[in-house]
C-alpha positions as CSV (number, residue, x, y, z in Angstrom):
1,X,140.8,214.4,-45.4
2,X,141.2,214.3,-49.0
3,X,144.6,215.9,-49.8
4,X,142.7,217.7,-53.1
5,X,140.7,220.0,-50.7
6,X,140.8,223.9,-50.7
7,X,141.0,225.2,-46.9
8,X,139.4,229.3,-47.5
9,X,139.8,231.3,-44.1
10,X,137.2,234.2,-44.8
11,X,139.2,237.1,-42.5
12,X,137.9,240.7,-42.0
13,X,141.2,242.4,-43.0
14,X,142.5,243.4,-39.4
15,X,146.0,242.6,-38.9
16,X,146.4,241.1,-36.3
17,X,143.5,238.5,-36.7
18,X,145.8,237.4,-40.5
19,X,148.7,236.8,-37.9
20,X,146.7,234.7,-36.0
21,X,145.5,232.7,-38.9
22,X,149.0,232.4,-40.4
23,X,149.4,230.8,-36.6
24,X,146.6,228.7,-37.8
25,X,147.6,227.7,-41.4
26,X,151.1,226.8,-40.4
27,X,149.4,224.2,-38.1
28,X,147.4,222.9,-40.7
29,X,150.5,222.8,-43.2
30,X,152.7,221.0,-40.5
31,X,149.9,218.2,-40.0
32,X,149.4,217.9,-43.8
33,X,151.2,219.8,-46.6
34,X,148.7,218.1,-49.3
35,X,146.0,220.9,-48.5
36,X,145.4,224.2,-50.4
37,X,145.7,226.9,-48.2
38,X,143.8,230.3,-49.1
39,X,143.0,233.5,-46.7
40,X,140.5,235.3,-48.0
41,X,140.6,239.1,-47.0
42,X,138.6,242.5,-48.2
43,X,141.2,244.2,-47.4
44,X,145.5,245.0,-46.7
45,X,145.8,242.2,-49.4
46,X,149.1,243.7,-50.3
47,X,150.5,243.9,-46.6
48,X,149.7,240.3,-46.0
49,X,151.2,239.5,-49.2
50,X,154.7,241.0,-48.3
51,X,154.8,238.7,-45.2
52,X,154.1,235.4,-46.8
53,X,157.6,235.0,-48.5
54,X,158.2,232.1,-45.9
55,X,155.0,230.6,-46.5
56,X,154.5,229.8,-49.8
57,X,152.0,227.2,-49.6
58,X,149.7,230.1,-48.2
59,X,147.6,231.8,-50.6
60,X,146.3,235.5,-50.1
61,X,143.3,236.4,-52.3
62,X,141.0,239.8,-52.0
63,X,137.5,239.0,-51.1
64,X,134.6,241.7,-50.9
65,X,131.5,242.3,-53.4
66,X,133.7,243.0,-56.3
67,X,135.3,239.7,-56.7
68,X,132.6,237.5,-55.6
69,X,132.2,236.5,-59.3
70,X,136.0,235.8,-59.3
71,X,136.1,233.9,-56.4
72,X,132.7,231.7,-57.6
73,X,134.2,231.0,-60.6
74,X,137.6,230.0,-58.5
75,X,136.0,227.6,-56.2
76,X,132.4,226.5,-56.9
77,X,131.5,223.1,-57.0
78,X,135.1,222.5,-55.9
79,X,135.9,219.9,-52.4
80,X,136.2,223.3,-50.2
81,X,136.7,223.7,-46.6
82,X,135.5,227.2,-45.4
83,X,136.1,228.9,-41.9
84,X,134.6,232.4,-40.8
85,X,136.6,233.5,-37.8
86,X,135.9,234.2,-34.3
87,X,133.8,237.8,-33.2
88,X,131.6,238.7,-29.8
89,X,129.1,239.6,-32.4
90,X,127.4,238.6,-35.3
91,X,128.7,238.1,-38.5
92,X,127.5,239.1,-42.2
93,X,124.9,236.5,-42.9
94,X,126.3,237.6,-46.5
95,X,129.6,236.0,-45.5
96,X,127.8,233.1,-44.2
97,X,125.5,232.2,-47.4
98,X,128.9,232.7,-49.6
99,X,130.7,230.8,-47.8
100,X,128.0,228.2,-47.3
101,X,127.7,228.3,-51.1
102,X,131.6,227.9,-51.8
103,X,131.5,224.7,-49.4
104,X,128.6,222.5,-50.6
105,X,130.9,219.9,-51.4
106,X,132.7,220.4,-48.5
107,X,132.1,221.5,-45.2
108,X,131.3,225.6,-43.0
109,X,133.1,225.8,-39.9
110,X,132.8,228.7,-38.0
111,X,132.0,230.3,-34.0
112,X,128.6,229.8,-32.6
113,X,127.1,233.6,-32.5
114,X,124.2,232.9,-31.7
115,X,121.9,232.9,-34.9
116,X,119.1,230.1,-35.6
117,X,119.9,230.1,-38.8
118,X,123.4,229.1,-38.4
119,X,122.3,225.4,-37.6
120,X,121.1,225.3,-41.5
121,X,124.3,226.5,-42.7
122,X,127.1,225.5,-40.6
123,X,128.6,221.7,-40.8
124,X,130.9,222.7,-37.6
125,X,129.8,225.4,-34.8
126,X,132.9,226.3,-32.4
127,X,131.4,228.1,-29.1
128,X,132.9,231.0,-28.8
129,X,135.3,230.8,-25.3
130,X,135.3,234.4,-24.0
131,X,138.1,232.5,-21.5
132,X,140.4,231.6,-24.2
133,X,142.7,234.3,-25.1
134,X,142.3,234.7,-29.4
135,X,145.3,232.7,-30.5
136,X,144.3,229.8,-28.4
137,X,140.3,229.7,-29.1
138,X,141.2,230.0,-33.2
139,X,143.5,226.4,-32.7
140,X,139.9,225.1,-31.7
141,X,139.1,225.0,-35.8
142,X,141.7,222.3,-35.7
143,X,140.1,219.5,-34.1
144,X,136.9,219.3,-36.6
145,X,139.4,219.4,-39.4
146,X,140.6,216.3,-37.6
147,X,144.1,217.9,-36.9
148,X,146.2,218.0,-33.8
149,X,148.2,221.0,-32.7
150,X,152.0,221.2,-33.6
151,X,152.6,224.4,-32.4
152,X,151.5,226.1,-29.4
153,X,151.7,229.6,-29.9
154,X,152.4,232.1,-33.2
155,X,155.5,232.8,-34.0
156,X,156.4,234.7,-37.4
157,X,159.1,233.3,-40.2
158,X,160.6,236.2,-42.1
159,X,163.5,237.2,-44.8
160,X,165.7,240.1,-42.9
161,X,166.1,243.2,-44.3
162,X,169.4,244.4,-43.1
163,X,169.7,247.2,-45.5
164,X,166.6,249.0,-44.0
165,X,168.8,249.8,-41.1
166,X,171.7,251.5,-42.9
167,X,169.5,253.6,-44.3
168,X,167.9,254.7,-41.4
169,X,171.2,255.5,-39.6
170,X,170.5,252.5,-37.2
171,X,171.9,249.7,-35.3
172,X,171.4,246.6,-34.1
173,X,169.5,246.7,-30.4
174,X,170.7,250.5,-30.3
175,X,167.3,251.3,-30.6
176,X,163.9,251.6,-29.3
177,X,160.4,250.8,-31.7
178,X,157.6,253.2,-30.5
179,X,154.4,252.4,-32.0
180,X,152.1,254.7,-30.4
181,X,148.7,254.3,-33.6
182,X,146.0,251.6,-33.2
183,X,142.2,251.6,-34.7
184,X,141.1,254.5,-32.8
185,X,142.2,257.6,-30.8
186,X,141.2,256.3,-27.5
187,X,143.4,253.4,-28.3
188,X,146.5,255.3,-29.1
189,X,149.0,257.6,-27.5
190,X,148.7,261.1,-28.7
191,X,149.5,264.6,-29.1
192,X,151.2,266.0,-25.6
193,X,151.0,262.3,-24.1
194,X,153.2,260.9,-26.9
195,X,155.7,263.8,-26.4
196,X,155.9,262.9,-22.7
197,X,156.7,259.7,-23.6
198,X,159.6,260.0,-25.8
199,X,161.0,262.9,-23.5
200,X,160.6,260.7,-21.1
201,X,162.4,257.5,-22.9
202,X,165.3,260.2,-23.9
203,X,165.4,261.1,-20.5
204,X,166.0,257.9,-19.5
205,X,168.2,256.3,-22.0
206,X,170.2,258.7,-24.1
207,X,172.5,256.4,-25.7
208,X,169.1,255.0,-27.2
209,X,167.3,256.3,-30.7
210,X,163.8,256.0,-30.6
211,X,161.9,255.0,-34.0
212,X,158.4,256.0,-34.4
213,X,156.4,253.7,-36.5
214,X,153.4,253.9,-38.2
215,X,151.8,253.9,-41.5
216,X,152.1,257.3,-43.6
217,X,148.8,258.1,-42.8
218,X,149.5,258.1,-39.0
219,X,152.8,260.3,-39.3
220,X,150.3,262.7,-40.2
221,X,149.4,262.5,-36.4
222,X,153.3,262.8,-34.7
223,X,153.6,266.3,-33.4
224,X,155.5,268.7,-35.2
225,X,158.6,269.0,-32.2
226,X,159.2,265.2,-32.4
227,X,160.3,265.8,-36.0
228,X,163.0,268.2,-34.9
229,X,163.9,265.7,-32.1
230,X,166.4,262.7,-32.3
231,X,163.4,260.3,-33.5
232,X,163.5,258.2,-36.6
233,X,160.3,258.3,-38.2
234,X,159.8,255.2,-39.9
235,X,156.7,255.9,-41.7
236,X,157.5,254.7,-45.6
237,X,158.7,251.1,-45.1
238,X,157.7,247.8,-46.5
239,X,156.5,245.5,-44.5
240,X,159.3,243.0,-44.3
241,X,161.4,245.7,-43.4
242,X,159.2,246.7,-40.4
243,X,159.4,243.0,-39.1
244,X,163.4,243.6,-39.7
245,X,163.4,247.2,-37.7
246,X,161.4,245.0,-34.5
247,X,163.9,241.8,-34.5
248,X,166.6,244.1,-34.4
249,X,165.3,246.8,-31.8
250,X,166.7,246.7,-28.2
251,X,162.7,247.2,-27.2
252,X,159.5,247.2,-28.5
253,X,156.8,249.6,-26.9
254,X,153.3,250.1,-28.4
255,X,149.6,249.8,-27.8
256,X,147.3,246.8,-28.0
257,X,147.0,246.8,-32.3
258,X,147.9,245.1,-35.4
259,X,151.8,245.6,-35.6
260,X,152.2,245.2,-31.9
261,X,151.1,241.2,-32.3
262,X,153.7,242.0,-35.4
263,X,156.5,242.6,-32.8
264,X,154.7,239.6,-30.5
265,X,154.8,237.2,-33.0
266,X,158.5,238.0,-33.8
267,X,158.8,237.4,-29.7
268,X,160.5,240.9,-30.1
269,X,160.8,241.9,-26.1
270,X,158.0,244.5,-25.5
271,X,155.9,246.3,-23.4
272,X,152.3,246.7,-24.4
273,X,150.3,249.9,-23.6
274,X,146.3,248.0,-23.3
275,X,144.4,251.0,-24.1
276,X,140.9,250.6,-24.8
277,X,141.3,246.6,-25.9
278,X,139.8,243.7,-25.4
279,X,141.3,241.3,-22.6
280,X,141.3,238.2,-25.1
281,X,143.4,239.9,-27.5
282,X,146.5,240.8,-25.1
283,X,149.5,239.3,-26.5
284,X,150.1,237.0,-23.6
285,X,151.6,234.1,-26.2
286,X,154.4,236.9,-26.6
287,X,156.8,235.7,-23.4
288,X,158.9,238.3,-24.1
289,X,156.4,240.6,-23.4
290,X,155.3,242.9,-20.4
291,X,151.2,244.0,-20.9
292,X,150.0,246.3,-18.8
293,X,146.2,247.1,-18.6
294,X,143.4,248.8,-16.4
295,X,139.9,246.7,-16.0
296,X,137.0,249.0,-16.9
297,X,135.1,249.5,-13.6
298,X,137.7,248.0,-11.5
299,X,138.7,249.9,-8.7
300,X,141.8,248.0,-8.7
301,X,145.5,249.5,-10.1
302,X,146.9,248.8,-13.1
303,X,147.7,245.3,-13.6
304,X,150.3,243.3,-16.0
305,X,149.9,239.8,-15.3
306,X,147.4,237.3,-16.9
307,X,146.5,236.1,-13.6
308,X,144.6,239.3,-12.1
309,X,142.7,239.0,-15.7
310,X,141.5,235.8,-15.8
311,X,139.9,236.1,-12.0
312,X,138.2,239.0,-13.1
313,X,136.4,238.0,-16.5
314,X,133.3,237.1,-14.5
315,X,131.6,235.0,-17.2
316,X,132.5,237.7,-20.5
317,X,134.9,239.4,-22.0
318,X,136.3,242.5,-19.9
319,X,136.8,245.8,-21.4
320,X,140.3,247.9,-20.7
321,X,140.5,251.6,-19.5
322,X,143.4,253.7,-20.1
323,X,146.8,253.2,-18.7
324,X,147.6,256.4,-16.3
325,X,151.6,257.6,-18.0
326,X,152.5,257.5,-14.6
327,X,152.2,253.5,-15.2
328,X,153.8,253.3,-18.4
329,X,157.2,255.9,-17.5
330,X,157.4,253.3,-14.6
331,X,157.6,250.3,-16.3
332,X,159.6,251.9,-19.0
333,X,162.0,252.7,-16.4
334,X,162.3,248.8,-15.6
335,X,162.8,247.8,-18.8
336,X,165.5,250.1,-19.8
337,X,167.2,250.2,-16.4
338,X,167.8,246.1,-17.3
């Protein structure tokens, strides 16, 4: 591959898929550092940003109808390389034709979903392996870049922040992260659910401080007795000092979202709350990590191995129920009895 070539990832902005495609870029990077390496995002430009100060041969540019012009004039008629990502559905034939149009000297690679017309615009068409779990089917883009894999499974570089924990009143593994937000409310822990759960964590380990995390929109969310509690709420830091506040936590314990494949790809030790996901995202490549989940429609208990989930994917990607707290206190209990 010609060592002048732009590589532009086109991402959809969701957190968790940049961290896979940092995973993805650092591969590329380690089998040839002569590439230009771009993500291309519509959105949490800034966040991404604050976590590439390890990776600066990683570009983050905003992408989305108003920079279109920008980005043309950036790229076109330039030796580009574009990849849409992975999704179960369809994407954008906007995306498509743009990209299409940014890699006419190059070459489109992207996941097979399906459409007719990507045969006219794709160079590359990855099927999309409901078996893999998302951090191994996105190392499939490697092989028709001609690339081999150098590292197995994502793990994050970062600058610590040490100061963040002074001013928190915190200490080194004297500490638990509780990240109870993700995308939605049936994916999240909540109102009298989330009080039972830190009751139940100071029940159970006194000697620990619990830190609540979330953005400052979701602080809006923590109920008004967990303020006057012994919880840190942690709800105005930057991002590299988040990734500081997981490395040094005793235990990580969040749903199935964005800054819980944060703490995975930091192999922070953790216990994952599936509410709601998708099987292929679990955070399996996290072996620090317990995940527990329910199968929709499965009569079954509550599992946490990837085992029981593989046997049961039947051919597509299975949906998760909610965990019952019962479940979650119990495996808490595990954790911080160890």
């Amino acid at each position: 591959m010609n060592t002048n070539t732009n590589i532009l990832y086109f991402l959809n902005g969701a957190i968790g898929d940049f961290l896979m495609v940092l995973f993805l870029m650092e591969n590329i990077h380690k089998n040839n550092t002569g590439h230009r390496l771009y993500i291309i995002t519509p959105r949490n430009v800034d966040f991404f940003k604050a976590l590439l100060g390890a990776y600066p041969y990683i570009e983050v540019l905003e992408g989305n109808r108003n920079t279109v012009t920008t980005l043309a004039l950036k790229f076109f008629l330039k030796r580009n390389i574009c990849i849409t990502p992975p999704t179960p559905g369809s994407l954008p034939l906007a995306t498509k034709v743009i990209a299409r149009l940014l890699s006419l000297r190059g070459s489109l690679i992207g996941f097979d979903d399906g459409r007719v017309i990507n045969r006219a615009l794709y160079t590359h068409l990855i099927p999309f392996n409901i078996d893999k779990l998302y951090c191994e089917l996105i190392l499939d883009i490697l092989l028709p870049l001609g690339f081999q894999k150098k590292q197995d499974t994502p793990y994050l570089v970062h600058t610590p922040m040490p100061d963040v924990l002074k001013r928190l009143g915190l200490k080194k593994s004297e500490y638990i992260i509780l990240h109870p937000f993700a995308s939605s409310p049936i994916r999240s822990i909540l109102g009298e659910e989330l009080v039972a759960l830190v009751d139940y964590i100071q029940r159970s380990a006194p000697h620990m401080r619990i830190v609540l995390s979330g953005s400052k929109q979701d602080t809006l969310q923590i109920p008004e007795s967990l303020f006057q509690k012994t919880c840190v709420i942690a709800g105005d830091v930057s991002v590299p000092e988040l990734a500081t506040l997981i490395d040094s936590s005793k235990l990580y314990v969040g749903v199935d979202t964005g800054i819980t494949h944060l703490a995975s790809v930091l192999k922070a030790p953790s216990l994952v709350v599936a509410h709601n996901g998708a099987s292929n995202w679990l955070p399996y490549y996290n072996e620090n990590s317990i995940v527990i989940y329910q199968i929709k429609d499965d009569n079954s208990d509550v599992h946490d191995g990837r085992k029981y989930l593989e046997s049961k994917r039947e051919g597509r990607t299975r949906y998760l129920d909610r965990v019952p707290m019962d479940v979650i206190k119990k495996h808490l209990h595990s954790l911080l009895e160890a």
